[in-house]
C-alpha positions as a LaTeX table, in Angstrom:
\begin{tabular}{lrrr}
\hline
Residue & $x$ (\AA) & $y$ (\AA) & $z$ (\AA) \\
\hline
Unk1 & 4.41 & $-12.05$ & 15.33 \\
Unk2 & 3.78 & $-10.25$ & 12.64 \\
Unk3 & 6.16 & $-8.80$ & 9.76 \\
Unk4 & 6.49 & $-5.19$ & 9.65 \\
Unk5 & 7.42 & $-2.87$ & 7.50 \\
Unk6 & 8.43 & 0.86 & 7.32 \\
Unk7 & 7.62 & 3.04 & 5.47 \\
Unk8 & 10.05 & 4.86 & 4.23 \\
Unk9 & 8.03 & 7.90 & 2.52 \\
Unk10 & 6.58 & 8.35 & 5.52 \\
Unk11 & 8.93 & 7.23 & 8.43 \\
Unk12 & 12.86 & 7.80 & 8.98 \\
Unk13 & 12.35 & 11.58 & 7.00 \\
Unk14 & 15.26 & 12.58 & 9.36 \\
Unk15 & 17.49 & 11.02 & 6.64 \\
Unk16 & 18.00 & 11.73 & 2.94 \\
Unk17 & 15.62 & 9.12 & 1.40 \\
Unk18 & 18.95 & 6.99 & 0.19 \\
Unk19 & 19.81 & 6.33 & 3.75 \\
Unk20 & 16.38 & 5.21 & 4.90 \\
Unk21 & 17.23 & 1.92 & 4.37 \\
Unk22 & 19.79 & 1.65 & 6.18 \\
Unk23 & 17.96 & 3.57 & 9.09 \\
Unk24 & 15.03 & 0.96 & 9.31 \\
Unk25 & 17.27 & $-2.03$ & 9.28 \\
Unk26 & 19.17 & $-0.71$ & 12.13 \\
Unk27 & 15.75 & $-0.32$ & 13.87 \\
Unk28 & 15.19 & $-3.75$ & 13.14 \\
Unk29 & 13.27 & $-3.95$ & 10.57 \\
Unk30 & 13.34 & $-6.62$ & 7.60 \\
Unk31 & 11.11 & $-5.33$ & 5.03 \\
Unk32 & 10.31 & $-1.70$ & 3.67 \\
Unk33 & 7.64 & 0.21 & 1.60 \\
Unk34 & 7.53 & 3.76 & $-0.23$ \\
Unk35 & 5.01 & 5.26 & $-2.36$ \\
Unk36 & 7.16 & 5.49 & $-5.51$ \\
Unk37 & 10.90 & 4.34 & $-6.84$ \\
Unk38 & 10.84 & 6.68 & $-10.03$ \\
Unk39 & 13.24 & 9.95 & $-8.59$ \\
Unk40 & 16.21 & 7.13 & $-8.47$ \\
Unk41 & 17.18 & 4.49 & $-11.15$ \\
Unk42 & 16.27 & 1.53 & $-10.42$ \\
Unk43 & 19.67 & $-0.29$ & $-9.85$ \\
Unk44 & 20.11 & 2.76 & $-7.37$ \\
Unk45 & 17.28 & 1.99 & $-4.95$ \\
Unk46 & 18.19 & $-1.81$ & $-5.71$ \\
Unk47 & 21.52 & $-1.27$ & $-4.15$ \\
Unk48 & 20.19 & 0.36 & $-1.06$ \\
Unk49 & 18.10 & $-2.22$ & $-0.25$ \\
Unk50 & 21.00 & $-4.57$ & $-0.81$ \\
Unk51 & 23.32 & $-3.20$ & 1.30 \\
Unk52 & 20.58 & $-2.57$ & 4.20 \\
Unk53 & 19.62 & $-6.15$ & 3.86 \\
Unk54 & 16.16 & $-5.42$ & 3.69 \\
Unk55 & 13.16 & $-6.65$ & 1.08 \\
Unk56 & 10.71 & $-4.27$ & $-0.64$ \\
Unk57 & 7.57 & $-5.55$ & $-0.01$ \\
Unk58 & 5.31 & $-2.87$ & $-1.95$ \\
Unk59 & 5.29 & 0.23 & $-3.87$ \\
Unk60 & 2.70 & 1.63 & $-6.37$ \\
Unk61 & 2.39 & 2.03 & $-9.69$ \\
Unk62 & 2.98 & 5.37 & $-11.44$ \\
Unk63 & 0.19 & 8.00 & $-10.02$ \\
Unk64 & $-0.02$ & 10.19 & $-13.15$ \\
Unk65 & 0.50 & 14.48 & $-12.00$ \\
Unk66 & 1.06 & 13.91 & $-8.08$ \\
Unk67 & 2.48 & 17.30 & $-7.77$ \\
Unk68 & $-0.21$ & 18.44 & $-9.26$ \\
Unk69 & $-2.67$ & 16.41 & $-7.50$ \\
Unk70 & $-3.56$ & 13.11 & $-9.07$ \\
Unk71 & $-3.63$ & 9.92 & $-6.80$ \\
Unk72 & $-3.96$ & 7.35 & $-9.64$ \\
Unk73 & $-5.09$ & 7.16 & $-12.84$ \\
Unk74 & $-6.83$ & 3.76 & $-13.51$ \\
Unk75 & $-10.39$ & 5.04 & $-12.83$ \\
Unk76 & $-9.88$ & 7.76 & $-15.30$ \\
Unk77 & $-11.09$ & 7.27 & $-18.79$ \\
Unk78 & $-8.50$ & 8.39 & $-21.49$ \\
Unk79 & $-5.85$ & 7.95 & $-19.74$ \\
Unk80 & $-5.21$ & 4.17 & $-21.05$ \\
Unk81 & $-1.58$ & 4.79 & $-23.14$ \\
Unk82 & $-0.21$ & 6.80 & $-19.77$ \\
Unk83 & $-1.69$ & 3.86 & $-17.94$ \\
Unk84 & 0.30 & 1.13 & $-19.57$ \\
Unk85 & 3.37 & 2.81 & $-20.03$ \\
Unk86 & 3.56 & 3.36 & $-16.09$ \\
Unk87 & 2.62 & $-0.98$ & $-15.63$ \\
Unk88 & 5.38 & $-1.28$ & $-17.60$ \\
Unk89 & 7.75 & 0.74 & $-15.94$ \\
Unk90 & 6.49 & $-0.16$ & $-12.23$ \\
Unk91 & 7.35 & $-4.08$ & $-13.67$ \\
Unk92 & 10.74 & $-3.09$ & $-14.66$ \\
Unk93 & 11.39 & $-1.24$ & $-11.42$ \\
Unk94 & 9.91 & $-4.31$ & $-9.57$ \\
Unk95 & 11.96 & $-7.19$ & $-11.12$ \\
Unk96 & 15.11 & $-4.97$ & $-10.45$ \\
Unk97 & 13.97 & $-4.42$ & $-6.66$ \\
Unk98 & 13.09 & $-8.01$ & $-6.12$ \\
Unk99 & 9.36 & $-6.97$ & $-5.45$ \\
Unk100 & 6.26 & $-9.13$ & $-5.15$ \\
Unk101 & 3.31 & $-7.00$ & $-5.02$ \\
Unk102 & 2.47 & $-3.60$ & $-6.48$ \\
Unk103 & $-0.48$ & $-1.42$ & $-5.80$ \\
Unk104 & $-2.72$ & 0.55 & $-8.06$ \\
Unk105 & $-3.92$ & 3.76 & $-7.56$ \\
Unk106 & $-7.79$ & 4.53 & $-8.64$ \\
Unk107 & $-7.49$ & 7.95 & $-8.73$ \\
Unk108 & $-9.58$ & 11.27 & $-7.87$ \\
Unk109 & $-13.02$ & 11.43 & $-9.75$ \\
Unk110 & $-14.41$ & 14.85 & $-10.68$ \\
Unk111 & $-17.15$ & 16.04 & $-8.71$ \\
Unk112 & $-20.85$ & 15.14 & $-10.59$ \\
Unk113 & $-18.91$ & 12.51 & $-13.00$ \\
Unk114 & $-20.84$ & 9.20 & $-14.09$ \\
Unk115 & $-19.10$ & 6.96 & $-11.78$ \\
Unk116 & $-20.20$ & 3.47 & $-13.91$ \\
Unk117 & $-18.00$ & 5.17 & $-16.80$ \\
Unk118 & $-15.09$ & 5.32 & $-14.23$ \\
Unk119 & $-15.82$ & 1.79 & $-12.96$ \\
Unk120 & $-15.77$ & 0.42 & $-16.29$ \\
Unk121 & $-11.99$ & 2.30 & $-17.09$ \\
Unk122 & $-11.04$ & 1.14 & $-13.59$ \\
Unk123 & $-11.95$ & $-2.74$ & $-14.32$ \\
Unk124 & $-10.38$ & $-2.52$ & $-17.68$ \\
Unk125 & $-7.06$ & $-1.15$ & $-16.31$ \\
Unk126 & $-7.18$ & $-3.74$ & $-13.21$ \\
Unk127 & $-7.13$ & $-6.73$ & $-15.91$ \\
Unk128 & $-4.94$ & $-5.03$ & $-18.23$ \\
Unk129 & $-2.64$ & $-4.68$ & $-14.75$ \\
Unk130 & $-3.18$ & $-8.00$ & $-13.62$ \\
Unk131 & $-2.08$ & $-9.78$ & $-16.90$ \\
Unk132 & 1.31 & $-7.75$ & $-17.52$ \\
Unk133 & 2.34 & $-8.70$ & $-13.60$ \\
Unk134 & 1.42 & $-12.17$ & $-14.25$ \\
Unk135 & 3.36 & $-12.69$ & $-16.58$ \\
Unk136 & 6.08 & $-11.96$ & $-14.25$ \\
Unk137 & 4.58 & $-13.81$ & $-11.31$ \\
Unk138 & 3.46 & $-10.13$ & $-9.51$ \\
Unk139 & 0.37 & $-9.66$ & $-7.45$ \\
Unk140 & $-1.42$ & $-6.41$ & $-7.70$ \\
Unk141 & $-3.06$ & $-4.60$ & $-5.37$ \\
Unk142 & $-6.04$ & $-2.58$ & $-4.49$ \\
Unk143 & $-6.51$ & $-0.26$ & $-1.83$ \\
Unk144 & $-9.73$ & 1.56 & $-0.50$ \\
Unk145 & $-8.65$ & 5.24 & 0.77 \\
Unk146 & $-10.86$ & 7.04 & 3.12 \\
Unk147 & $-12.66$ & 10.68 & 1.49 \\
Unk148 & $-11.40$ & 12.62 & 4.58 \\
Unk149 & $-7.93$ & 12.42 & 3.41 \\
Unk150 & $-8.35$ & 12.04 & $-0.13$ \\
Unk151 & $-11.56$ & 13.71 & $-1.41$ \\
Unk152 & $-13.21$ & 12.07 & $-4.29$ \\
Unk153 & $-11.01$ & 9.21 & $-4.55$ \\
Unk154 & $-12.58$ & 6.42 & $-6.52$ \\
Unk155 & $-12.25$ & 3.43 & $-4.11$ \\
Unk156 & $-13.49$ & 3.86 & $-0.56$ \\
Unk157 & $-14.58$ & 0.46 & 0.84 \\
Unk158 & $-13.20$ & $-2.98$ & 1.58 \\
Unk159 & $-16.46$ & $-4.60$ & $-0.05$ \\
Unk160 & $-16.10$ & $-2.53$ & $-2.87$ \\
Unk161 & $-12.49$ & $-3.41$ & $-3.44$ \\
Unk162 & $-12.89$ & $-7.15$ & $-2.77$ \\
Unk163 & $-16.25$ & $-6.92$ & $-5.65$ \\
Unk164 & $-13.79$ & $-5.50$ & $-8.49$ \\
Unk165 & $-11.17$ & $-8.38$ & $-7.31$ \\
Unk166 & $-13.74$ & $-10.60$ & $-8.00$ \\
Unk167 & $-15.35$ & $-9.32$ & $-10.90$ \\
Unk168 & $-11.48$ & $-9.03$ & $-13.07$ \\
Unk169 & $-11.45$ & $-13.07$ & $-12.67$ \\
Unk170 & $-7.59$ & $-12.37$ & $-12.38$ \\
Unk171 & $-6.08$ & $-14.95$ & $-9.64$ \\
Unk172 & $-3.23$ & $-12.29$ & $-9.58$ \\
Unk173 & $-5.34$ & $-9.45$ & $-7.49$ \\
Unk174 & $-5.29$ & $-9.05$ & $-4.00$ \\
Unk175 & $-6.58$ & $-6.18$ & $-1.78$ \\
Unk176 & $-4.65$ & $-4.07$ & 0.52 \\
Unk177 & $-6.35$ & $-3.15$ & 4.16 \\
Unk178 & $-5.03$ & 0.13 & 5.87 \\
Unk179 & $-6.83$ & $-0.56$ & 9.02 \\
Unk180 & $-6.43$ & 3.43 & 9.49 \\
Unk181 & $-8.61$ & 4.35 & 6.06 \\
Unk182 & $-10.60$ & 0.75 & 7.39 \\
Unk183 & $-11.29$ & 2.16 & 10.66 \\
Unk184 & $-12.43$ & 6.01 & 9.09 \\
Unk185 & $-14.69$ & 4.61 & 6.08 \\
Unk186 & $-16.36$ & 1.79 & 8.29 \\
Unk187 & $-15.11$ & 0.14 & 11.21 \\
Unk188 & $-15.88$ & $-3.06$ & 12.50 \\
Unk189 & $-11.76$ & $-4.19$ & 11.43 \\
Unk190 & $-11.86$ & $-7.42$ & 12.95 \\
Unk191 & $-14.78$ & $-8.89$ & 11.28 \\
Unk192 & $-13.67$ & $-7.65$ & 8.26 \\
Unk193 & $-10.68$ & $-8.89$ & 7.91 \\
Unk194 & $-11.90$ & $-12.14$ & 8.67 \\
Unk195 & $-14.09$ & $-12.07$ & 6.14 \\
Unk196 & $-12.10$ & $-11.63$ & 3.45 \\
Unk197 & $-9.12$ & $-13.60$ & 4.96 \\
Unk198 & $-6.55$ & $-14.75$ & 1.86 \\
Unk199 & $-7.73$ & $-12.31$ & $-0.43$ \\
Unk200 & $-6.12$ & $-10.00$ & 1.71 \\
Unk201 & $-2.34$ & $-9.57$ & 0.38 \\
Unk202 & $-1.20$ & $-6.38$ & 2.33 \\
Unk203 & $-1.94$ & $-4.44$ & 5.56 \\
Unk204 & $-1.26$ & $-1.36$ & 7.21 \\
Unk205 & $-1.38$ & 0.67 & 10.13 \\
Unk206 & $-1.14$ & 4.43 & 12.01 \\
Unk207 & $-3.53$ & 5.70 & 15.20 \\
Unk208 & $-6.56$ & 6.73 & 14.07 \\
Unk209 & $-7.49$ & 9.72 & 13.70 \\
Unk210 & $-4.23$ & 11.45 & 13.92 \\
Unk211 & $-1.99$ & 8.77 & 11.96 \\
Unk212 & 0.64 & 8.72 & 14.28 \\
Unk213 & 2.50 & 5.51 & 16.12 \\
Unk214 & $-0.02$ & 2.94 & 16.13 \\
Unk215 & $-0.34$ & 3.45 & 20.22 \\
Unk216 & $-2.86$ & 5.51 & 20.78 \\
Unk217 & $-6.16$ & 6.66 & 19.36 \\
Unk218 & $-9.26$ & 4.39 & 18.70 \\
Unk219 & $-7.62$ & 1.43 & 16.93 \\
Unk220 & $-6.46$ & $-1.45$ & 19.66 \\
Unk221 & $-3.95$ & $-2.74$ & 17.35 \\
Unk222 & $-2.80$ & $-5.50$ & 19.69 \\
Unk223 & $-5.59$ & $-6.78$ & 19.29 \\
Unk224 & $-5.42$ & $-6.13$ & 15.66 \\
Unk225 & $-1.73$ & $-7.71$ & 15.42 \\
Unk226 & $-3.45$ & $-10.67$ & 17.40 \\
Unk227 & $-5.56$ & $-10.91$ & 14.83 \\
Unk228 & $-3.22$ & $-11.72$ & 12.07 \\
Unk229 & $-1.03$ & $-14.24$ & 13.89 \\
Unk230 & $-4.07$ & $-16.07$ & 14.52 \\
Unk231 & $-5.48$ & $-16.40$ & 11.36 \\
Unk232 & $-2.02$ & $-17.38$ & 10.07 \\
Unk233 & $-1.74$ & $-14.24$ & 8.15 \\
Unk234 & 1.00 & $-14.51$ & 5.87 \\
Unk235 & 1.57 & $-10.79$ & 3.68 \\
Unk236 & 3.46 & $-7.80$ & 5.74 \\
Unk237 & 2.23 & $-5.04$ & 7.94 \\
Unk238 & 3.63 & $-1.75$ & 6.18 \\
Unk239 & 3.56 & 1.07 & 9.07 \\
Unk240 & 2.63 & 3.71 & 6.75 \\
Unk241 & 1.97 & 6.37 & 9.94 \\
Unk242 & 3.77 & 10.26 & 10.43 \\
Unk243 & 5.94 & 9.88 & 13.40 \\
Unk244 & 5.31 & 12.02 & 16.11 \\
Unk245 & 8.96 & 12.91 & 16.20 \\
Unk246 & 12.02 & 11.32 & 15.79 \\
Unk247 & 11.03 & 8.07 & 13.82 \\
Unk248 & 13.44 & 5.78 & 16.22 \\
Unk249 & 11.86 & 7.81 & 19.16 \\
Unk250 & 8.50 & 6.33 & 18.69 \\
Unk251 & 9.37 & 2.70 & 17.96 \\
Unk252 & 8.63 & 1.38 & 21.65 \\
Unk253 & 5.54 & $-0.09$ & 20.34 \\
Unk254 & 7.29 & $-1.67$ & 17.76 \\
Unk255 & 9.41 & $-3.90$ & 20.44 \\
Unk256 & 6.59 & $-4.49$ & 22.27 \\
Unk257 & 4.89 & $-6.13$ & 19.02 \\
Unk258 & 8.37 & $-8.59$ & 18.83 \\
Unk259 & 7.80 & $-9.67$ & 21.95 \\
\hline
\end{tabular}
């Protein structure tokens, strides 16, 4: 079976973020994921996790103006110094949370731009990335995003993904597969994962196209979950989906997945 996650931007929003923790570990899960720490100190959102008995397994690294609409900032060129300052703090927050993996955003390319000159930022940041977590025995992350949800957003594809992990030469990088951005950008989930098998270090899931409760919709994620038990996946599943409702309301598929 595999090991889920929620979360916790996403799922249990009928609590106060504080109390999400303890939320998803009464719903049974072991293991929980947000977009970002940086509203709370970090010994604060260490001691909810503590007390809910549950592990981080993933959050991302500082995404420069999100209010204002960056997604990421390691594709964009002269933003190095804001760059490094957030690795550093994502480490800090990440040794104090007892994480393993963090994930870095690319960010949202202006329209017309020369995309090699963001590539060539983007690698630059991924090794400067990869180093500073190795030194504290991190993995980082990449993760395509589909352009229906996120418009210009530098990284779209598995292959593209897996050919920057390559290209850094850093034994530290992994990439992250949402089968729901998979599934909108290019399909064909099953072969792909298998493809790229161990260099794989993080999944997720929601319905596609509505990203709801993995239940419905065009994704047959039993077959998916079937998938990574038998190629002896080990990373987590974070269920990064929008409950329909009431987040325990919609966790009869979860169950069923335990079974």
């Amino acid at each position: 079976m595999p090991k889920f996650a929620a979360n916790l931007t996403m799922m249990f929003n009928e609590h106060p973020f504080p109390e999400r923790f303890a939320a998803a570990a009464a719903a049974g899960f072991t293991g929980v994921e947000f977009l970002f720490p940086y509203d709370y100190p970090a010994q604060d959102v260490q001691k909810w996790h503590q007390d809910a008995k549950v592990q981080n397994v993933l959050f991302n690294l500082p995404p420069g103006d999100w209010a204002a609409g960056e997604r990421g900032i390691a594709a964009l060129p002269g933003r190095e110094d804001e760059f490094k300052a957030g690795v550093a703090k994502a480490i800090e927050y990440a040794l104090a949370l007892g994480s393993t993996q963090l994930h870095m955003m690319a960010g949202i390319v202006p329209v017309g731009s020369d995309l090699l000159v963001h590539r060539k930022s983007y690698l630059a940041n991924l090794k400067y990335a990869a180093r500073e977590l190795a030194k504290h025995r991190l993995t980082l992350l990449l993760e395509p995003i589909n352009t229906r949800d996120m418009p210009g957003y530098f990284l779209n594809r598995q292959d593209q993904a897996h050919a920057l992990r390559i290209e850094s030469g850093e034994s530290n990088v992994k990439v992250q597969m949402d089968f729901y951005h998979a599934q909108i950008m290019e399909g064909d989930l099953i072969e792909t994962f298998k493809k790229y098998g161990d260099a794989i270090g993080h999944t997720q899931i929601a319905s596609v196209p509505k990203r709801n409760e993995p239940d419905d919709g065009e994704v047959n994620y039993p077959a998916i979950f079937k998938l990574l038990d038998d190629s002896q996946y080990q990373g987590w599943v974070g269920c990064e989906y929008r409950p329909r409702g009431k987040t325990e309301d919609g966790l009869a598929w979860f169950r069923a997945a335990q079974k």
